[in-house]
N, C-alpha and C positions, 0 to 999 in steps of 0.2 A: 816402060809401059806397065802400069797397072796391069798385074794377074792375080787373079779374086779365087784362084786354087794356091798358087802357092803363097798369097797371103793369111788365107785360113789354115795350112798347112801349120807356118811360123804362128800363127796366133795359137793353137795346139799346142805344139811342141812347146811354148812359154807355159803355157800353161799348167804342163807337167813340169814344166822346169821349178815353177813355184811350189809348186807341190813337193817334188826331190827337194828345195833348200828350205820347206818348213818343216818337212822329219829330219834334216840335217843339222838344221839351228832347234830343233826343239830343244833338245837338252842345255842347249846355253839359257836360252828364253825361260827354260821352267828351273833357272838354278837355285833361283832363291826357293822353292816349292823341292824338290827332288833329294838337294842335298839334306838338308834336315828331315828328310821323312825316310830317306835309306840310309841314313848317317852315314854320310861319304864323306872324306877327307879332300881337301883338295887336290892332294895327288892325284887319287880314284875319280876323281873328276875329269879331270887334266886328261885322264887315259881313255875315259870314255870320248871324251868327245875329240879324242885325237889317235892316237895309234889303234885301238881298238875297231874303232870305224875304219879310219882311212888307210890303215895295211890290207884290208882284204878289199875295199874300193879301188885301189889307187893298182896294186898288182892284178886283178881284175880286169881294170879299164884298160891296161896295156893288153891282155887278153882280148876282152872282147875289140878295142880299137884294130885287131888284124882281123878278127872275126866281119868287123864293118868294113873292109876293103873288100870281103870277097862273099857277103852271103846278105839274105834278108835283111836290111836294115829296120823295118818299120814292124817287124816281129821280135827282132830285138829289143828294140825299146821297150814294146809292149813288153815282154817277159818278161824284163827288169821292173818296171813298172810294178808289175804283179807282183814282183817278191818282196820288193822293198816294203810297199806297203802294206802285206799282209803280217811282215814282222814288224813293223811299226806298231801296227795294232796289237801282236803278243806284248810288245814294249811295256805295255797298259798292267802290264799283270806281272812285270817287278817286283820282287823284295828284298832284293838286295845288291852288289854288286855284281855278281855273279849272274845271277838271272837278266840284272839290262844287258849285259856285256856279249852274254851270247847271241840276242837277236840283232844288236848293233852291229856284228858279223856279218848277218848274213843282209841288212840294210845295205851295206856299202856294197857287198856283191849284185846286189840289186840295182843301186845307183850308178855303179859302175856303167853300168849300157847307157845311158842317156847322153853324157855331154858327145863322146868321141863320136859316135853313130849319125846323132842329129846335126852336127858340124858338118861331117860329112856331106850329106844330103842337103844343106843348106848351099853347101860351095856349089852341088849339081844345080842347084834350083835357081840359085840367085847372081851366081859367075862370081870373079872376083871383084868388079867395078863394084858389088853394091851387098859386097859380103860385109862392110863395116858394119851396116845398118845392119844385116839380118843377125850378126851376130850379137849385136849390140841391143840388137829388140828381144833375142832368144836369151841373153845375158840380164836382162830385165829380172829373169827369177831368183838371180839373187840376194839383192834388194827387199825386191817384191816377197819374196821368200820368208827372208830375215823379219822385214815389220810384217807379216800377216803372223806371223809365229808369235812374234811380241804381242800382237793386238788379242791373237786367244790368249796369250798367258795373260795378257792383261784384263780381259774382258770376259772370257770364259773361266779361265783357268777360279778364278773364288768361288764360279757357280757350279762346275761340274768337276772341277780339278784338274790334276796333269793328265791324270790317267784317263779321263772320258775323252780329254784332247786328245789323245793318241789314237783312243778308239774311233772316232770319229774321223779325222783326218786320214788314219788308214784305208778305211771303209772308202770313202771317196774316191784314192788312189786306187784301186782293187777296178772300180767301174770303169776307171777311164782308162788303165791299160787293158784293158778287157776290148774296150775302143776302138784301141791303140794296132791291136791286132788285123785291123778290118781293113786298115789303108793301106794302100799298095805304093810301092817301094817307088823311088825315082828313076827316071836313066841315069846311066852316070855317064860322066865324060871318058872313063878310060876302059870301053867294051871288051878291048884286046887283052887287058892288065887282066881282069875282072876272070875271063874264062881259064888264063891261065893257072889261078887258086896255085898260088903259092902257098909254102907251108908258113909254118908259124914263126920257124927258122930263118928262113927266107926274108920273113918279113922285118925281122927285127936285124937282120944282116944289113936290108935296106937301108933300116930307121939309120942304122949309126954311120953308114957310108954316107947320108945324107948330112945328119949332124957334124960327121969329119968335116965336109964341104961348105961351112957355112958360120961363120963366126957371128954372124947376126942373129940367127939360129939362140945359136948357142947363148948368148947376152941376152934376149929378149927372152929364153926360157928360165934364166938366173935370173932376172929384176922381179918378176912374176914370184918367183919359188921365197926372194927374201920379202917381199910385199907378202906372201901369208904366213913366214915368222912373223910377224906382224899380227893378221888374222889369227892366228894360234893363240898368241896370249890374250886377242879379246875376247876368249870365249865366255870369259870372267868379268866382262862388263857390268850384265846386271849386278854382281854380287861389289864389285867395287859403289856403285850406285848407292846401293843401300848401307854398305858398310865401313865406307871412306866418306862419302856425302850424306849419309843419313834421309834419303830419301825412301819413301813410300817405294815398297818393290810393286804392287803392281800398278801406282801412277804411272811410274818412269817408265814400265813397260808397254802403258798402254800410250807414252807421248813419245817413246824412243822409237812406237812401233810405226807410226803416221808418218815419222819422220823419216823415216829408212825408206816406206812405203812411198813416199810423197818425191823426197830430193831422191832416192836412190832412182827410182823410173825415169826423174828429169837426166840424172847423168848417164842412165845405162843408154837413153835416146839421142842426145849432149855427144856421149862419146862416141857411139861407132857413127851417127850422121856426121858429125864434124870433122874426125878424124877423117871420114871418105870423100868430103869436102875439099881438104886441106891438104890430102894426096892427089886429087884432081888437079884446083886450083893451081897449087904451088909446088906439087911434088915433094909434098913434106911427109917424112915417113913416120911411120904412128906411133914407133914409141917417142919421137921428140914428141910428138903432139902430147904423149904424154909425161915426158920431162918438164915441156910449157906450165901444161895443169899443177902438177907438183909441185914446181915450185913458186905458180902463183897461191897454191895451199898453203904453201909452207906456215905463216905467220896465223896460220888460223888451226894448225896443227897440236897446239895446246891448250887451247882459250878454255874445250870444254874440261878443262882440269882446273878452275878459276870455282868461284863462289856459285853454286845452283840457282843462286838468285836474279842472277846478273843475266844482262844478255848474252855476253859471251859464251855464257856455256852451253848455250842452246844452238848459239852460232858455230862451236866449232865441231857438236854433234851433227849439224846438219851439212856441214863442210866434209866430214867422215863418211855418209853414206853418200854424196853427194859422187865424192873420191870414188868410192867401191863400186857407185854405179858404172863409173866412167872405166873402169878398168878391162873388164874383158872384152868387151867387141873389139877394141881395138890389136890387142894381145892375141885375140884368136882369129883375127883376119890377121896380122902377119903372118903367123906359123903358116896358116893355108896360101896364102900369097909367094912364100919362099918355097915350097916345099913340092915333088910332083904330083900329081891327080892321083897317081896308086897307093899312096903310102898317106892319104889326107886325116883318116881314125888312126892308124897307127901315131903317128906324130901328137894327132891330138892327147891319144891314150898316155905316152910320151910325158905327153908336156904335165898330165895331171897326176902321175907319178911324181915329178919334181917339183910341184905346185902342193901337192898335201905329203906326202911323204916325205921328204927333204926341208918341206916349208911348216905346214899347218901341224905336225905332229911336232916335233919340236918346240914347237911353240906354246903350243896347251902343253906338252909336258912339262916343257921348263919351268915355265911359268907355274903351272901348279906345284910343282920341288920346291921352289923359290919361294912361294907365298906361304907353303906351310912350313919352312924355316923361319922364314921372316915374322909368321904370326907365335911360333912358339919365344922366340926371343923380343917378342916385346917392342918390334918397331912400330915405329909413326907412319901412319899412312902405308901398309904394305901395298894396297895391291893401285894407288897412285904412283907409287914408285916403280913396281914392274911397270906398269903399263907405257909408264910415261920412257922407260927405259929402253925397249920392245919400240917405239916408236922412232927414237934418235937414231938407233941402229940401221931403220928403213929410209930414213931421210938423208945419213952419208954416204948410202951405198946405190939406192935408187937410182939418182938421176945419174950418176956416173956409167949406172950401167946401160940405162935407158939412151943415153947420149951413144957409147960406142954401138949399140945395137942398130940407130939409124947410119949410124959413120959410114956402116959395112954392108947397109941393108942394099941399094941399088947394084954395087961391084958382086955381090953374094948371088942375089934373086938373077943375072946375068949368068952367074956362073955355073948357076943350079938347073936353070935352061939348059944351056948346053952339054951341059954331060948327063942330067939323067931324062930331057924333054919333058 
């Protein structure tokens, strides 16, 4: 049944979700702008937009993800909110390494409160029958995120720069967790869990008593963690764009931006309705549903490394964010579907630990190592070669793990009933 409160609720919380993945992609989006005006190397790049941010996001988020089992969730966000985007906006006033890197700090500690929190509160609001979808509609912003980011660096960014984008886009974020503040929290399902405020200790004793319990668990937070080694080395898309393909940097940003924006919303909607479909219908568990997707991608997995001219290359950009849409609702209704009602932000906090720390930092780093070796010794096509590299890596390891994560998922989610309810 249609409920027109906790649908404007999830219409909200995407909304900030977009917001959290446009100060998180900006620095990819404004690569071709940033590096040459703060003379960054590609390593220094590589760090920003990966360890830098997502060490103090990702330890953070397993922070705050116990904080969201046992206290205000909707003050939460809000705070975070607040902070992120008031250091985004210092962002604006860089000049060098140094100075982006410290408010990138305190961004991630900011960002840190939104996914584990709003996950939470989503599983209370919307139960598990129809958590694909909300997650899947709340997963919208990253997508949505990524081309709105493109579309100012494309569209903004020659008229007011990187820097007024930042200003601007902070400024925005500031009002709405300010908002953010004013709504009130959900029931939760697990009243009893709730009063007893466990420590921090406690709760992470939980998380891994759980994780021992549960191999599907465990497989479905690896296929996610090597999918953003993947995500880590695109951070460098734009700059292969223009420097591999000799395209216009802010065309491609403002056609790479429609196109994230456009396929990536059809897949974030794609995957968690279908996925919740297809576990109704057929009791097919979601990550085959997204083994299926994979490897009906596969063959369109390289097109956009063909001629800029051609349609393929358009075709297998849009096949990319297409993919990216489709990936988390369905990834983050299983963890909640396996896991108990009390432990729902810790696990999530959990999983994005192993999803940027273990995955998306790595990834921008290596890749950045790798390309400024590659550019000092004088190879062909460097950052064609990572990327396309970074990709086959994802493609032999994925579906295999995606496959045993359903093998185990019904014998697992059985099992995890019974011993922790």
């Amino acid at each position: 049944m249609f409920n027109l409160r906790n649908t404007s609720f999830l219409l909200f919380v995407t909304i900030l979700n977009v917001i959290n993945f446009v100060d998180r992609q900006f620095l990819a989006s404004f690569a071709n702008f940033i590096i040459p005006d703060l003379q960054l190397t590609n390593t220094e790049f590589g760090l920003l937009t990966g360890v830098v941010f997502i060490f103090f996001y990702t330890v953070a988020g397993l922070f705050v993800g116990t904080l969201a089992d046992r206290y205000n969730r909707t003050k939460i966000i809000g705070a975070g909110v607040i902070i992120w985007s008031f250091f985004t906006a210092i962002s604006g006033f860089a000049k060098n390494f140094i100075t982006l890197a410290i408010p990138r700090l305190f961004i991630g500690i900011g960002e840190s409160a939104m996914t584990p929190t709003t996950i939470s509160i989503l599983a209370d609001r919307f139960g598990i029958k129809k958590l694909g979808f909300a997650a899947g509609f709340y997963y919208m912003g990253v997508p949505l995120g990524v081309g709105v980011s493109l579309i100012l660096a494309g569209y903004l960014g020659p008229v007011i720069g990187w820097r007024g984008c930042f200003y601007l886009i902070g400024s925005i974020g500031i009002v709405l967790g300010i908002a953010m503040l004013f709504i009130k929290d959900s029931p939760r399902q697990n009243q009893a869990n709730i009063k007893e405020k466990k420590s921090f200790a406690q709760m992470i004793s939980l998380l891994f008593k759980v994780l021992g319990s549960s191999k599907s668990l465990i497989l479905t937070i690896a296929a996610g963690t090597f999918y953003h080694l993947n995500l880590g080395a695109s951070v460098f898309d734009q700059v292969w764009a223009i420097q591999d393909k000799g395209l216009d940097r802010a065309a491609f940003a403002q056609a790479s931006g429609w196109i994230f924006t456009i396929f990536g919303v059809l897949g974030s909607v794609f995957g968690g309705t279908f996925s919740d479909w297809a576990l109704k219908k057929y009791n097919l568990p979601r990550t085959w549903f997204l083994l299926i997707l994979t490897l009906l991608s596969m063959p369109f997995a390289f097109t956009r490394y063909l001629d800029p001219d051609g349609t393929l290359f358009w075709v297998g950009i849009c096949v990319a964010a297409f993919g990216l849409g489709c990936f988390y609702g369905p990834v983050f209704a299983v963890i909640q579907e396996l896991v108990p009602s009390s432990i729902r932000g810790t696990i999530v906090g959990f999983n994005l630990v192993c999803l940027n720390l273990l995955g998306f930092v790595p990834g921008s780093i290596l890749a950045g190592v790798v390309l400024d070796n590659m550019l000092a010794s004088g190879a062909e096509l460097p950052y064609t070669q990572t990327l396309v590299a970074f990709s086959v890596m994802f493609l032999i390891l994925g579906p295999i793990l995606y496959y045993l994560a359903g093998k185990y998922y019904q014998s697992d989610k059985a099992a995890l009933e019974k011993k922790f309810g």
